[in-house]
N, C-alpha and C positions, 0 to 999 in steps of 0.2 A: 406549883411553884414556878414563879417566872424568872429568866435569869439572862442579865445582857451576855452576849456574845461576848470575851475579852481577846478571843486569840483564833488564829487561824486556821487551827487542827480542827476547830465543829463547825466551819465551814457544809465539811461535810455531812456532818448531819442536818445542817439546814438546807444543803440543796436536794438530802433524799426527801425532807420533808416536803419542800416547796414541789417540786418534780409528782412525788406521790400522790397530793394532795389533788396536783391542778390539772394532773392528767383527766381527770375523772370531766374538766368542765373542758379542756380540749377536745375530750371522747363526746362527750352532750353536742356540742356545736360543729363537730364536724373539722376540728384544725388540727394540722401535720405540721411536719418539719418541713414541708414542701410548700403550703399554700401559707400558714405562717409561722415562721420562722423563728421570729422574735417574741411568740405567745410562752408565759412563765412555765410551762410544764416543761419546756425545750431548755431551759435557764442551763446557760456554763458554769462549772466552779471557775472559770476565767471571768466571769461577771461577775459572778458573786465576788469575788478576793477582790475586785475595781470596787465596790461599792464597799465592802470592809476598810479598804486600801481610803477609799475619799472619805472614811470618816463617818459611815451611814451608820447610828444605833441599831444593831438588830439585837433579838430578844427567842428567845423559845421558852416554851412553857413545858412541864413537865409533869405526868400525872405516873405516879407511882415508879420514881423512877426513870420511867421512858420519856421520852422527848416527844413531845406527838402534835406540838403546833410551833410558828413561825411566826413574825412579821419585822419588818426593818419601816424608820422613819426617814426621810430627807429633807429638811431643810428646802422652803419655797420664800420665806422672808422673816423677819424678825417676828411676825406673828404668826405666819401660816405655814405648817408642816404637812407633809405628804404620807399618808398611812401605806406601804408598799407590801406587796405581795404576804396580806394575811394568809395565811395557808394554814387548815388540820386536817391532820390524817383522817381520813374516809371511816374508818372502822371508831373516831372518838370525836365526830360530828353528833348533834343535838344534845349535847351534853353540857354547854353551855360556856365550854373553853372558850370559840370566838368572838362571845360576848367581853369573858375575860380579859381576850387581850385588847379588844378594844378597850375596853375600862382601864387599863394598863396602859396605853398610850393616850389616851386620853391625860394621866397622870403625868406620865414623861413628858410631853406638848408642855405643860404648866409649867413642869420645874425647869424648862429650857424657855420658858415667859413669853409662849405663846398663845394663841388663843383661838385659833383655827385648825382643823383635821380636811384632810381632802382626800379623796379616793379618786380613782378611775375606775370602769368597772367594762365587763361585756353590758352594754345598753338592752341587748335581748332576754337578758341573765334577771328575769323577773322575778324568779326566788330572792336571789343576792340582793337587787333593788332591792325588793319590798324588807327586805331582814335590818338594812343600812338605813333606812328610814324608821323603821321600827327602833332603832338605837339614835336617832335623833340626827340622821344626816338629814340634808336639804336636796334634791335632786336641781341643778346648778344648770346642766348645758348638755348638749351630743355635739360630739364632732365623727364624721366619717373621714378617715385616713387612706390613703391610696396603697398603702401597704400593708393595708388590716382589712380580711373579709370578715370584720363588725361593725358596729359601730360604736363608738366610746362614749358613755356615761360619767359626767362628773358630776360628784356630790360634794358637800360641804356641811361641815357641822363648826357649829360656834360652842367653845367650850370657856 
């Protein structure tokens, strides 16, 4: 079951998910609170409640009960929205939830009468690539950032 976000008390359950989730790709790639900073496994509930606070759709899924996946949308233009920090728990990955919420946002994009999805991704993250293509993104562009030891992948799916 997916269910938006309405209030600011499960904040916190979304940021153990998100935190949970992405530690496991910070730990893969070698990123701290030190070298980067701003990577989602480090996420504040001071961020999070600014992006609740601007109005960003977040969503979690729930499989028996438990809460065990994430993702929030943002608004890029009357057509094209931003798929933001898909996160599932480690322990209920290939089960087919993160396809669900993509399928899921996919659905919210339309009923907000848009018609594009956009990611960002780690560009090295060639699991994640290849999965985000497999689901019918487009690999778009890299950009290297002065304050990220990565480099950034953008995808883009037309829905």
């Amino acid at each position: 079951m997916i269910i938006q976000v309405k209030n600011k008390e499960q904040l916190n359950i979304c940021l153990d998910i998100i935190r949970s989730s992405f530690i496991t790709v910070a730990e893969e790639f070698r990123l701290t609170e030190n070298n980067c900073p701003s990577h989602t496994a480090f996420m504040t509930i001071d961020k999070l409640q600014k992006q609740f606070d601007d109005g960003r759709p977040m969503f979690l899924f729930y499989q028996d009960a438990i809460p065990v996946s994430y993702f929030s949308l943002s608004k890029c233009s009357d057509e094209e929205w931003e798929l933001n920090n898909l996160a599932v728990l480690p322990d209920y990955r290939h089960l087919g939830i993160g396809k669900s919420m993509v399928d899921y946002a996919v659905k919210m994009v339309k009923s907000y009468g848009g018609n594009k999805i956009s990611i960002g991704i780690i560009e090295e993250n060639s699991t994640l690539k290849n999965w985000y293509l497999k689901l019918g993104f487009n690999h778009i562009s890299i950009r290297q950032f002065e304050h990220l030891p990565f480099t950034v992948g953008f995808m883009k799916m037309e829905i």
